[in-house]
N, C-alpha and C positions, 0 to 999 in steps of 0.2 A: 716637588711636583705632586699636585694632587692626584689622591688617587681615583681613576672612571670608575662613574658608578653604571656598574652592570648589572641591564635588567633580567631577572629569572626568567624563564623559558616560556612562561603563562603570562605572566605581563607584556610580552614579547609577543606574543599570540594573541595577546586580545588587544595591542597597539594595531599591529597590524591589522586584525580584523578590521577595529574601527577606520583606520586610515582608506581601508576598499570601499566600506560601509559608504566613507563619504565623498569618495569620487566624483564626480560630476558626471561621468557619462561611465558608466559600469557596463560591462560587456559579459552576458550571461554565460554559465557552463554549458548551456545547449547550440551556444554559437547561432544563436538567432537574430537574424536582421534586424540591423539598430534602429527601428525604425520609431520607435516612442509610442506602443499600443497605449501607456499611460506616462508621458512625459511627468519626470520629477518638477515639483515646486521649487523654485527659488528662494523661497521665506516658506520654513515649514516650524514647529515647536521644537524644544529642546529632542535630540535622541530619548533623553531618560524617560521625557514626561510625556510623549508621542504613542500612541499605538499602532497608527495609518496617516497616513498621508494626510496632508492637507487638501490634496486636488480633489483625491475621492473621498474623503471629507465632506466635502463640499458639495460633490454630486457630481463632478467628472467621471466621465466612463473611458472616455477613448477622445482621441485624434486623427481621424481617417482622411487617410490622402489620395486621391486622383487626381491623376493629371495634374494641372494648376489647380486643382480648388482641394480645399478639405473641408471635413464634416466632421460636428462636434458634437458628441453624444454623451447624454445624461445618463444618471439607473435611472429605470423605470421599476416598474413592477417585480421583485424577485431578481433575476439574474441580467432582463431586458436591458434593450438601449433603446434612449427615446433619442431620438435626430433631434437636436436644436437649431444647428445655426451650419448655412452651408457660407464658406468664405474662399473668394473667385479673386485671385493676386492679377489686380494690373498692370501694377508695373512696384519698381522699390517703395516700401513702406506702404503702398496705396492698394488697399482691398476692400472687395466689395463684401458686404455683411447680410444674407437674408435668413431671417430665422423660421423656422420649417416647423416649431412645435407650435398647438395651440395654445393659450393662455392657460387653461386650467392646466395642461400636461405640464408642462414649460420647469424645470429645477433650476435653471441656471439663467444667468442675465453676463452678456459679453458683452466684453470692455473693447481696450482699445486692440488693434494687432498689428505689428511692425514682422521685419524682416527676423527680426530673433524671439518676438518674447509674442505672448498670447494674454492678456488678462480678463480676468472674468471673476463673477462672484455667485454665490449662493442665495438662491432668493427666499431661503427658508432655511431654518436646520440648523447646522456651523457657520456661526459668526455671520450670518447674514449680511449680505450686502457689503462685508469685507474684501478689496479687491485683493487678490490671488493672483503671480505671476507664473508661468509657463512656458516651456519652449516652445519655438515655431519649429513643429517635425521637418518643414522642408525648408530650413535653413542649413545648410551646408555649404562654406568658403571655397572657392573654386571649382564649385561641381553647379553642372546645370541640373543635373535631375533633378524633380519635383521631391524625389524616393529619396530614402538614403538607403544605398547599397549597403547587401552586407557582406559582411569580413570572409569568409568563405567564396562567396564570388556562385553561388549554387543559386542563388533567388532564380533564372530565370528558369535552370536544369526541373527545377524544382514546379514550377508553374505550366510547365509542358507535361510534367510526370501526373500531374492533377486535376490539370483542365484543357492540356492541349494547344493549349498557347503563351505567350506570354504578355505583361501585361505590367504599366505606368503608373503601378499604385501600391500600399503595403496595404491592402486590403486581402487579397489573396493572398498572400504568401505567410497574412496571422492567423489565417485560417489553417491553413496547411501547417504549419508547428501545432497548432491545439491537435491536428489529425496525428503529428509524428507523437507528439507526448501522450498520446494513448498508445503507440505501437513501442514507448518503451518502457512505459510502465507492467505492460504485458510479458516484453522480453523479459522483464524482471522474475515476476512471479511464476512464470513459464518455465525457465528455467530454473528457479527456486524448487518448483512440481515435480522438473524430472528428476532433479538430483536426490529429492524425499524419497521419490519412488524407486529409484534406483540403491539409494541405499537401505530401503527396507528389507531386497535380497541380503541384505548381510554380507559384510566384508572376507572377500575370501582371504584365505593363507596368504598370499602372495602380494596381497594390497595392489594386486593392478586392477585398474577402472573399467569396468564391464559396463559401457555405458548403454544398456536393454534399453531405457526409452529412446536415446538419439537417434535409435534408429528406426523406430518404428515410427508409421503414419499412415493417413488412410486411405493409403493403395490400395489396399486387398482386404477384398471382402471376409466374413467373417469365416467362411466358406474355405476358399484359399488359401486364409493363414490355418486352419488346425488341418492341409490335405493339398497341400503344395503341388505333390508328385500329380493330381487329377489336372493342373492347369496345365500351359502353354510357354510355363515361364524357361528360362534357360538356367543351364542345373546349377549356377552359380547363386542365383536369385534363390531357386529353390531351397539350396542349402542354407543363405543368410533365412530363410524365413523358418526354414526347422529350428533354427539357434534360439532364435527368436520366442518361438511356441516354446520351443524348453524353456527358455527362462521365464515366459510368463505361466506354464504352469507352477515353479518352483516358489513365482511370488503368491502366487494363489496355495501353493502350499504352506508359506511361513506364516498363513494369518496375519500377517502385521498390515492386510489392506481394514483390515477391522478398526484399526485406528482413524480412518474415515469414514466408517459407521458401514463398511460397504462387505455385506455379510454372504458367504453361500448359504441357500435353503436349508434347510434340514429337510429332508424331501428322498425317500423312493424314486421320485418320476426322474430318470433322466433327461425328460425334455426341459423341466422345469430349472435344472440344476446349470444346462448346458445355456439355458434362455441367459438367465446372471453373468456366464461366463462370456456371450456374446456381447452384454452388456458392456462389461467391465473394458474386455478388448477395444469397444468402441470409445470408450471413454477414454482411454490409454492412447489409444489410436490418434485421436482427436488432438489430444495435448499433445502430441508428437508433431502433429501437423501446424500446429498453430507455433511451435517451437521453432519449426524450419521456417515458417515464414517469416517470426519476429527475428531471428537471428542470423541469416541469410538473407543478402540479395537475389529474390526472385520475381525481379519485375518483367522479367521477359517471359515468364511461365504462368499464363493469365489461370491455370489450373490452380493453381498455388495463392492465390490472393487471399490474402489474409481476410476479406470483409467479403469474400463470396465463395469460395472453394466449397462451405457448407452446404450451398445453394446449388449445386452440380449435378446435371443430370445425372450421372452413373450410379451403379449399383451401389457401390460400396458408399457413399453419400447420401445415396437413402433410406440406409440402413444407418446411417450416424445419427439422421433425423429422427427416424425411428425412437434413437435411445434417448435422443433429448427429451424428445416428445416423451417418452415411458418418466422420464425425469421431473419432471416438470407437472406432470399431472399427479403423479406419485404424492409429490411433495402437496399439492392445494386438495389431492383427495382425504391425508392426513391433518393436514389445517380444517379442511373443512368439519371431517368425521370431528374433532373432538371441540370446534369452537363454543357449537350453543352450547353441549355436555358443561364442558370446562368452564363455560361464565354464566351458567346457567342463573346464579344467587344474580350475579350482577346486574345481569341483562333484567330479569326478574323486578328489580328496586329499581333499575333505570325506567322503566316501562310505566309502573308506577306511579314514578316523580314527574315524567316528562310526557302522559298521556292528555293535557290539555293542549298540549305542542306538535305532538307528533303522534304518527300513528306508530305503533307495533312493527310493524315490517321496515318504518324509516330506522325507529332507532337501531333495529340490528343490525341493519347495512352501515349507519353510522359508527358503531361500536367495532363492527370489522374493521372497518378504514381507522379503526385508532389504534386497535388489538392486534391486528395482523399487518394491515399496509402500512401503519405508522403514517399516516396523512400528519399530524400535527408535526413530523420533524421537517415538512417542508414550507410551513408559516413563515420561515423567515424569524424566528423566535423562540425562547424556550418557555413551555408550556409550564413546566418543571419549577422552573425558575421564579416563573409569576404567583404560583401555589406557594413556594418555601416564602415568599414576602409577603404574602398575605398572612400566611398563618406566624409569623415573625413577630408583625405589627401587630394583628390584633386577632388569630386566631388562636390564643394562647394555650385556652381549653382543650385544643385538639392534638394535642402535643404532652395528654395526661397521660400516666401509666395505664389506665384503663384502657386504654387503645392499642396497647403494644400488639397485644394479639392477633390486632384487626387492622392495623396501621396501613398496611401495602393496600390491601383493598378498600380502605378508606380514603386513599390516596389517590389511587387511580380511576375512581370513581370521581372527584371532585379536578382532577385534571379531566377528565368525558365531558365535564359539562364545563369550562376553559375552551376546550376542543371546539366544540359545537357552539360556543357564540365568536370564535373565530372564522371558521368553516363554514358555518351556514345560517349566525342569526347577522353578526356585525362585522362583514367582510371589509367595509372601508376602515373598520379600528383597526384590524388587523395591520392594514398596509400603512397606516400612521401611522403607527410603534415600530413597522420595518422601517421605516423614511429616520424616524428620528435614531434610532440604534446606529445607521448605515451613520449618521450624520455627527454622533460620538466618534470623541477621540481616543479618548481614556480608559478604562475600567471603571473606572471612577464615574465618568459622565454613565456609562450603563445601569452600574448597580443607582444610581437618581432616576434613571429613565424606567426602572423596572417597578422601584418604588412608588415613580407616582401614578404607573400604570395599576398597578396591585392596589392603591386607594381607590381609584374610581372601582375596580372588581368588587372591592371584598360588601359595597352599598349593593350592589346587584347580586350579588352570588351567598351573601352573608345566612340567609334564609336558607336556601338550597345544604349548607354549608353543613346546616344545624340537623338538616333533616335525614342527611344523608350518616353525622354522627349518632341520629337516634338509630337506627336501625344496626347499629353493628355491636349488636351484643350477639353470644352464642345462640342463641333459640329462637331468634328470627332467622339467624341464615340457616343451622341446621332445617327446618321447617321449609325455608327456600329452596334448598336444596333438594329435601325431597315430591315436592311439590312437582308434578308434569306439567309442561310448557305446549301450550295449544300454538303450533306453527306449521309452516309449510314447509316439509325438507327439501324443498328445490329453491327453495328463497335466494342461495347459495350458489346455482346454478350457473348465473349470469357472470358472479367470480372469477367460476373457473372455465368459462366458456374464455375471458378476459386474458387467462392464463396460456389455455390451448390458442391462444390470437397470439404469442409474444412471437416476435422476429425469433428466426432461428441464429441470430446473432447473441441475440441477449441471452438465448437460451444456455448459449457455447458458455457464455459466460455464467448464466449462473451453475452448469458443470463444473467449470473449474473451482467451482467455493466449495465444495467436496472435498479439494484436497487445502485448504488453508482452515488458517484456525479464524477466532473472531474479528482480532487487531487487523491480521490481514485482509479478511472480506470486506472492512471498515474501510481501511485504507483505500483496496482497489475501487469497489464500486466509488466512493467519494469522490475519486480523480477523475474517472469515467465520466461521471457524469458530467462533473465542472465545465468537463471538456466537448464533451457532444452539448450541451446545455449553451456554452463559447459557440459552436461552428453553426449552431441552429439560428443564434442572433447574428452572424455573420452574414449568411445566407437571405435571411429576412430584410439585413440594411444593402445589401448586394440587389435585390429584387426589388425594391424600394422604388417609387417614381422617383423622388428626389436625387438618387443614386444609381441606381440603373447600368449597373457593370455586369457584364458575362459571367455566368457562374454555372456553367455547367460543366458536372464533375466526367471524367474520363472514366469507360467502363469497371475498373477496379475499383472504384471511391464512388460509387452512387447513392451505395446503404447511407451515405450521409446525407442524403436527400434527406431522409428519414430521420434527421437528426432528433426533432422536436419528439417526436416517437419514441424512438431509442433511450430518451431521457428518462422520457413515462414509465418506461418499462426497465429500465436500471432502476429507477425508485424502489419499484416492485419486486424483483429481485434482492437488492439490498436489503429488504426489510422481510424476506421470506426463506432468505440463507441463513444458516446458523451453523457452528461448529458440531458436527457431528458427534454423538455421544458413541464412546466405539463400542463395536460388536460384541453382541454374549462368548457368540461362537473362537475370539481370539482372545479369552481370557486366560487362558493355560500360557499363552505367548506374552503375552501380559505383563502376568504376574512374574514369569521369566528376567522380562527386561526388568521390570521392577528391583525384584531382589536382586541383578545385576547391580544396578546401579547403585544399590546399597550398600555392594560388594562384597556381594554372594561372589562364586566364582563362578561364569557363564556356563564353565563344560556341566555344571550343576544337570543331574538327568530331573524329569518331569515326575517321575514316580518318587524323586525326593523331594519338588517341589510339593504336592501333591500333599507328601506325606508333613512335610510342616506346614502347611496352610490346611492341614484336615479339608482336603478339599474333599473327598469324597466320601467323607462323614457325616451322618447327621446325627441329629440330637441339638438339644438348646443351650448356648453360652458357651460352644467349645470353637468357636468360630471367630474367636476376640481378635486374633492378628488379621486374619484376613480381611473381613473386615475395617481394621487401621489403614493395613496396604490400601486398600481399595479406596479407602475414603481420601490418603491423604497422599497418596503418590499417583496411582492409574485414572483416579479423576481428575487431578491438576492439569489444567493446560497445560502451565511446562513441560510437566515429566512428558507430554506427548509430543510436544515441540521437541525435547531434544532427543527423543526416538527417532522425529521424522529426521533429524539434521545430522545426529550426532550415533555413535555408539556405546553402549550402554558402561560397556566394561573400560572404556578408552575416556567417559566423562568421571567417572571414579578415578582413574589415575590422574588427569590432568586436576583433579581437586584436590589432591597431593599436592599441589606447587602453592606453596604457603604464598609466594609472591605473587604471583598471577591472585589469586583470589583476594589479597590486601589490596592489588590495585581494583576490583571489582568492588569493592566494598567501600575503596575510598569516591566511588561514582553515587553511593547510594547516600543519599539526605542524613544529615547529622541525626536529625530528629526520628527517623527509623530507624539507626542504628539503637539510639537508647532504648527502640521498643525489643529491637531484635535482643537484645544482651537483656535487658531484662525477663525478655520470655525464656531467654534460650539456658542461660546460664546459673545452674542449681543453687548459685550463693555470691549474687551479683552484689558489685560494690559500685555502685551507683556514682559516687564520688573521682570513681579514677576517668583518667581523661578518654576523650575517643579514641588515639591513636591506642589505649591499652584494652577499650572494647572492641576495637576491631581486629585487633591480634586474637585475641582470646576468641571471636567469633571464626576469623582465620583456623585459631587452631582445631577448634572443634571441629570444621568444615573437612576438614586434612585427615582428622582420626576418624571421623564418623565409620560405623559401622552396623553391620547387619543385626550384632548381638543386643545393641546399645537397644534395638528394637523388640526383639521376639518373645519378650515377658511384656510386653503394656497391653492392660487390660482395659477393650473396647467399653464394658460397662464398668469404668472403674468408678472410686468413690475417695473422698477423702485425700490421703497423701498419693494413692495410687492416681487419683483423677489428677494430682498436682502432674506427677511423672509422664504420665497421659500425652497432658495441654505443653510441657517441655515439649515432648518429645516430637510433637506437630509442631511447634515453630522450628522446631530444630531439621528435622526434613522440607519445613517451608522456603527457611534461609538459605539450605543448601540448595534445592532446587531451582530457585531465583538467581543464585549468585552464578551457577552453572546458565543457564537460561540467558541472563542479560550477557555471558564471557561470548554465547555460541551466536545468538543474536545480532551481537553486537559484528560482530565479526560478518554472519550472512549480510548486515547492511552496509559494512563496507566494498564487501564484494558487488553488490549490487551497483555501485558507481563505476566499476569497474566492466559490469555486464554491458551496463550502458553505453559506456564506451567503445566497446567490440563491437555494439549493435549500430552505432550511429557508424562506426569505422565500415561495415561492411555495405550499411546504406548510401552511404559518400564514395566512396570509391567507384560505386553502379554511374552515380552523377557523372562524377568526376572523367568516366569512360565516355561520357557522349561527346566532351569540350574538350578533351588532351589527346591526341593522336599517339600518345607516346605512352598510352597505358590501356587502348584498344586491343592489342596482344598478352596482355599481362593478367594472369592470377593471384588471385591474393594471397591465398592459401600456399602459394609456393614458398611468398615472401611477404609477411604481413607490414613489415618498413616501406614496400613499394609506394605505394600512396605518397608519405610524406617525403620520400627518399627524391620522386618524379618533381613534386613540389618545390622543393630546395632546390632542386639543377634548373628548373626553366626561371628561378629568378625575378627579370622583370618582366618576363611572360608568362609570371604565373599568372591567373585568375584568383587567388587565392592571396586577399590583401595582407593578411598575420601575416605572409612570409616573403609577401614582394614590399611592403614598407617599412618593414622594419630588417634591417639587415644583421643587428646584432643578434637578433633571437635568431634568425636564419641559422649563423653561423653558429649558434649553441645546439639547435635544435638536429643537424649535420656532425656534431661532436657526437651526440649523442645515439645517433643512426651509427653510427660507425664504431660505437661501443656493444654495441647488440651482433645478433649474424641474426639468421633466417632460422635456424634452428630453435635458441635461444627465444626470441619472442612465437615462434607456433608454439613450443609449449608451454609461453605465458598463458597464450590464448584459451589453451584446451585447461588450465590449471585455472581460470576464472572461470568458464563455462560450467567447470564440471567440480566447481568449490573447491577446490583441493586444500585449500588450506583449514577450510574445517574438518574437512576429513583427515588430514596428514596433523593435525594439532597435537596431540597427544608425543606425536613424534620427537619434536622440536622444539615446543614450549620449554621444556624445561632447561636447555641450552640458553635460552635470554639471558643478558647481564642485569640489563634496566628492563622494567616492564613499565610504563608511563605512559600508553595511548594502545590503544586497539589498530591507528595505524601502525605504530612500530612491530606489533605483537601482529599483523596480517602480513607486511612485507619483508620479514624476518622469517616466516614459513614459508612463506610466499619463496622465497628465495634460498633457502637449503630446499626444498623442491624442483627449483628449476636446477640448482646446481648436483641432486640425488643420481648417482649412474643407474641407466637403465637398466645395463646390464656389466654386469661384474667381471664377464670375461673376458667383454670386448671391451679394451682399453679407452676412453674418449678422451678427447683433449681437451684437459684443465679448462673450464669457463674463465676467461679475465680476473671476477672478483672472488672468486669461490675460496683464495686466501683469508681478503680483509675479514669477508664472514666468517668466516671459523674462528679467527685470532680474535675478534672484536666479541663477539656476542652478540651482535647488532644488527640489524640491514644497515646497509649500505647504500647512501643516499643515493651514487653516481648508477650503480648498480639499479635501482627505482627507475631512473630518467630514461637506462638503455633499456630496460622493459618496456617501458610506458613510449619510446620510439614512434612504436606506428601512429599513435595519437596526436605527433608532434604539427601535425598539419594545422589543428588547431590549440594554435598558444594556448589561451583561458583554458581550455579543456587540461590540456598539459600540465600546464604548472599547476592547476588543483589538484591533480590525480598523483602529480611527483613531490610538491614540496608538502610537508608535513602540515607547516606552521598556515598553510593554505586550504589545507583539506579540513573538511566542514565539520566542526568537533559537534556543533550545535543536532547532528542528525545519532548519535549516539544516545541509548537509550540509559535513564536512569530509571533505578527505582520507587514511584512515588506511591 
């Protein structure tokens, strides 16, 4: 008999993957109504050779349906939808076809449309004139609705919670997922913030969770919280709010808010000292509030709305404003004070070149909008991109050694003038290079599309090109520099008038980029936008004559009136947050964590830090370590990332685990690895294979230590400069490899945040439509939900578990593998991270380390099964054996956590089965 060939675990996972990939009707993790906002193509290119779709390819946007008729929209401009074609269903097979765009707007040209399929073609772009087939969205076997329902059975819960009615179309209710996918990308980072903040207190003895921000919000005025006893509260309140003030003095004591650049004065004046502290409160305040509202159902406490509570008459709200306000103008009074200063040479040579074109006062306003707003990342284009292909092709000259010096501002100078014949000489070119990029499929068809855009540039810009390389030798620009600029300092004026105008929504928002680093401000505002950017075109084809459906939002969700608004000014935002460089004033705390992590010993006293960093010495050249530190640890992002996330002395030990850190390493590109071992390694053999450089980088990572460091000399020379440039990659590798372990793991958690938060948003629904969950809290029993689900059967409203019975019956095993106990402290053990906190613990118990899900839900679960307390005997958890004996999580053990979620399948089986869970969202190092 032959023998089966068994596929390895990775082949296995990426079968599977693909096998999802090509389903026909794929049902998202967000459990959102099936309704085909862009129906898949029937004939689309190979996977391999594909980038996008065929449909939006093509110039499809959407499929919108009312009633009998649907409406088919094209991109237009940017992010827009142009209405093509409305199509009014007779009877079977037979609809009536009117097309709504004018001639010149018009991208698409519709074909024939039956009961199942939709064909149409592009009348420009990809493949032109090639017919495209597509679903008919309101094609559904047995069902009369025009809609297709969705699988949760919430669409109409959902449409009342929004607009106050319900409503015969999937036009609203895609509206309303772009509004929920902001309120959980929030939960995210929301929760990310408290638990930073909470663990900058520092882990006490006892490792129980002091969670200071969860409970603060902005109740009480600043007034109230530092002088309890003067209010009216009841002495219970009183007392949580003394806890409260102590611990937020204690964090204002550890200086580690300096690690958010968020400094106390140095200042005599106690008013001045105390102003900061009221500051700081409100800001704390704030993200406590926005916390409860992203992660709680509080739709019945119209105080608590998450897109107005800010806007609230009471005191203590407008004082929150206040600090935004002090925030926000802070930040453009600093932009502004040093914009002309800082590009003074620039601005100077631009004025110059482009005074037959513009006056004086245009070009500076144009130079801020590329220097500070970043206007050119919203072209729809890389500006970037089109400069490296000109200078490729034929600007060879500018790419001499002579220029290195002067390179960046030779650079950015000749993207200003890219910029400005985008922006304000050739704004129709522009939007032809977005039309034909959107209309690529490949990478391939872009890098063509860019190049032969960069030919027609470099005949118009070639001159400019030259002119702008004469000037950049040293003694033009020193001479520029000192040179004074004849201008108006209120030129600027109008800026920040623009800035004091932002929503106090946006504002909230750009507060919380305070506490994230850059990847993160990247991320959140990009989503933000996409998505208020989504609900403004929504809104528009909603108000529409052609369309003309109800679209008025319910008192909580108005600010989305203001969508188009909100977009403007997230732009703005985004491009004026930056990662805070941390405080002078928390440098002693600093350099602390530092040489922790280096593995110093933490109880290490300050007057010995002090005394090896010669911190309170001067003189010239005795300063060489400090320095290093400073440059190559307390300035890296990481090292601040795993401050906020992690503890200093507990990321030292868990780098101990030679296994843990091999599996990190084998995440990281072959081709880094050779650079890593080559930098790192005093007497590398180049020849041995990777699995023997990554050991050897392993093992270095393991012994590293504080000594290895306290002789490199900052101005070294020679062999000493060789030991130097080691001994930087060597602290480089290791902070990265720790970095992507902690990361890696906050991002898995974070699908789990998700979870909680959509779990406690459904359950609110789910109360208006089930009589038999009216009396019920969640918080008692977090299984209730799906537990209520499973029992009414074919009276659920909830189709995952009234049509399919097998998964019912699995999803009911596994309720009944859990208790109420058991999943609350799932709950509280993902909100409040615990397993990157408890890492250290448990890590080193693994058998296999192979995925960052095994290595989350293996802490994950000696946590849930850790007695709280030692004297009071508890009763054995179910799996708390197999764990121990195995090394491993316990998959069955996953499913009876992940319980409450079982309501919806898709959600479930990602969150439970491994070979399910999205490996693609884990970070490598590139």
């Amino acid at each position: 008999m032959a023998k089966k060939n068994k596929m390895k675990p990775r082949e296995l996972r990426e079968a599977q993957k693909k096998a999802r990939q090509l389903k026909a009707a794929e049902i998202n993790n967000n459990a959102a109504p099936a309704i085909a906002a862009m129906p898949a193509a029937q004939v689309i290119a190979p996977a391999a050779e594909k980038k996008k779709s065929s449909v939006k390819a093509a110039g499809m946007k959407s499929i919108l349906v009312s009633e009998n008729k649907m409406y088919i929209t094209s991109f237009g401009k940017g992010n827009s939808a142009v209405l093509e074609y409305e199509v009014d269903k007779v009877d079977n097979n037979n609809y009536n076809k009117t097309q709504l765009s004018s001639k010149d707007n018009s991208n698409i040209e519709l074909g024939d449309v039956n009961e199942v399929n939709i064909t149409f073609s592009s009348k420009h772009g990809f493949e032109s004139g090639v017919e495209i087939n597509t679903s008919n969205p309101t094609h559904r076997s047995g069902e009369s609705s025009p809609v297709r329902w969705d699988m949760l059975g919430l669409k109409s819960e959902l449409e009342k919670r929004f607009f106050g009615k319900t409503f015969d179309d999937n036009i609203h209710i895609q509206l309303i997922y772009n509004i929920l996918d902001i309120e959980k990308i929030l939960a995210v980072y929301v929760t990310n913030i408290v638990y930073a903040l909470n663990n900058m207190l520092g882990i006490k003895g006892s490792e129980s969770y002091d969670d200071f921000m969860g409970y603060l919000s902005a109740r009480n005025t600043y007034e109230v919280f530092t002088h309890p006893d003067k209010s009216n509260l009841s002495d219970k309140v009183k007392g949580n709010i003394k806890k409260s003030f102590s611990t937020f003095n204690d964090l204002l004591k550890t200086k580690r808010l300096g690690y958010f650049g968020l400094e106390e004065p140095k200042t005599k004046d106690t008013r001045v000292s105390e102003a900061y502290k009221k500051r700081v409160y409100h800001m704390l305040a704030i993200v406590g509030q926005i916390r409860q509202c992203v992660f709680h159902d509080l739709s019945e406490h119209s105080e608590y709305d998450l897109y107005s509570f800010i806007d609230n008459s009471k005191k203590v709200y407008r004082e929150c404003r206040e600090t935004l306000n002090y925030l926000v103008d802070e930040r453009f009074d600093s932009i502004n004070k040093g914009f002309i200063q800082g590009n003074k040479v620039n601005i100077s040579l631009l004025i110059d070149m482009m005074k037959d074109d513009y006056e004086a006062d245009d070009i500076i306003h144009l130079y801020y909008d590329f220097i500070v707003l970043k206007s050119q990342k919203n072209l729809g284009f890389s500006i970037k991109k089109l400069r490296e292909k000109m200078l490729d092709e034929y600007g060879f000259r500018f790419k001499d050694k002579q220029y290195d010096s002067v390179r960046s501002k030779m650079y950015k100078l000749m993207d200003f003038l890219l910029f400005c014949n985008y922006y304000r000489n050739d704004v129709v070119a522009g939007e032809a290079l977005v039309r034909k990029l959107r209309f690529s499929m490949t990478d391939d068809e872009k890098e063509g599309i860019y190049a032969d855009e960069a030919e027609k540039l470099w005949g118009k810009f070639r001159n400019d090109f030259e002119n702008i390389a004469d000037h950049m030798n040293g003694d033009v620009i020193k001479e520029l520099g000192k040179a004074d600029m004849d201008f108006d300092e209120k030129i600027l004026d109008s800026e920040k008038k623009n800035a004091s105008d932002l929503l106090y929504f946006s504002k909230m928002i750009y507060m919380l980029t305070y506490f994230l680093d850059g990847k993160e401000i990247n991320d959140l505002l990009t989503t933000l936008i996409s998505k208020f950017d989504n609900i403004k075109e929504f809104l528009k084809i909603m108000k529409s004559s052609a369309v003309d459906v109800e679209c008025e939002l319910t008192a909580g969700y108005r600010l989305f009136n203001d969508s188009q608004r909100i977009t403007n000014e997230l732009f703005i935002v985004k491009n004026i947050a930056s990662m805070r460089k941390p405080a002078a004033s928390a440098k002693l705390t600093m350099f602390r964590d530092a040489l922790t992590i280096l593995g110093i010993d933490d109880k290490i006293t300050d007057d010995r830090i002090s005394e090896i960093l010669k911190l309170k010495e001067k003189g010239k050249g005795i300063h060489g370590l400090r320095n290093f530190i400073t440059n190559n640890v307390i300035e890296s992002s990481r090292f601040v990332y795993l401050i906020k996330y992690a503890n200093a002395q507990k990321i030292r030990e868990v780098a101990k685990n030679e296994k843990v850190v091999m599996f990190v390493l084998g995440g990281i590109p072959d081709t880094q690895i050779e650079r890593y071992y080559k930098s790192c390694v005093e007497f590398p053999d180049m020849n041995s294979s990777l699995g023997v450089k990554r050991s050897e980088l392993a093992r270095m990572i393991k012994n590293i230590s504080f000594d290895d460091f306290k002789n490199v000399k900052q101005q070294a020379k020679g062999r000493e400069n060789v030991a130097k440039e080691r001994a930087k990659a060597v602290i480089g590798l290791y902070l990265t490899v720790m970095y992507l372990l902690v990361k890696n793991l906050v991002n898995v958690n974070a699908r789990y945040v998700i979870a909680i938060h959509c779990l406690e948003r459904d359950f609110g629904l789910y109360k208006e439509i089930i009589p038999e969950l009216a009396s019920k809290n969640l918080k008692n029993d977090y299984r209730i939900l799906s537990q209520t689900l499973c029992e009414l059967c074919d009276k659920s409203p909830n189709l995952f578990l009234k049509k399919n019975e097998r998964l019912r019956k699995c999803v009911e095993v596994d309720i009944n593998n859990a208790d109420s106990s058991m999943t609350r402290k799932y709950r509280n053990c993902i909100a409040h991270l615990t397993v990157v906190r408890e890492l250290k613990e448990y890590i080193g118990d693994i058998r296999t380390v192979d995925s960052y899900f095994s290595i989350y839900h293996y802490v994950m679960q000696r946590c849930i099964t850790k007695r709280e307390d030692d004297i009071k005997q508890e009763e054995k958890i179910k799996y708390e054996d197999d764990l121990l004996k195995n090394h491993g999580y316990t998959k069955d053990f996953v499913k009876a956590l992940n319980s409450p979620f079982g309501y919806n399948i898709p959600r479930f089986k990602n969150l439970s089965i491994e070979q399910l869970f999205d490996r693609n969202e884990y970070l490598t190092e590139k």
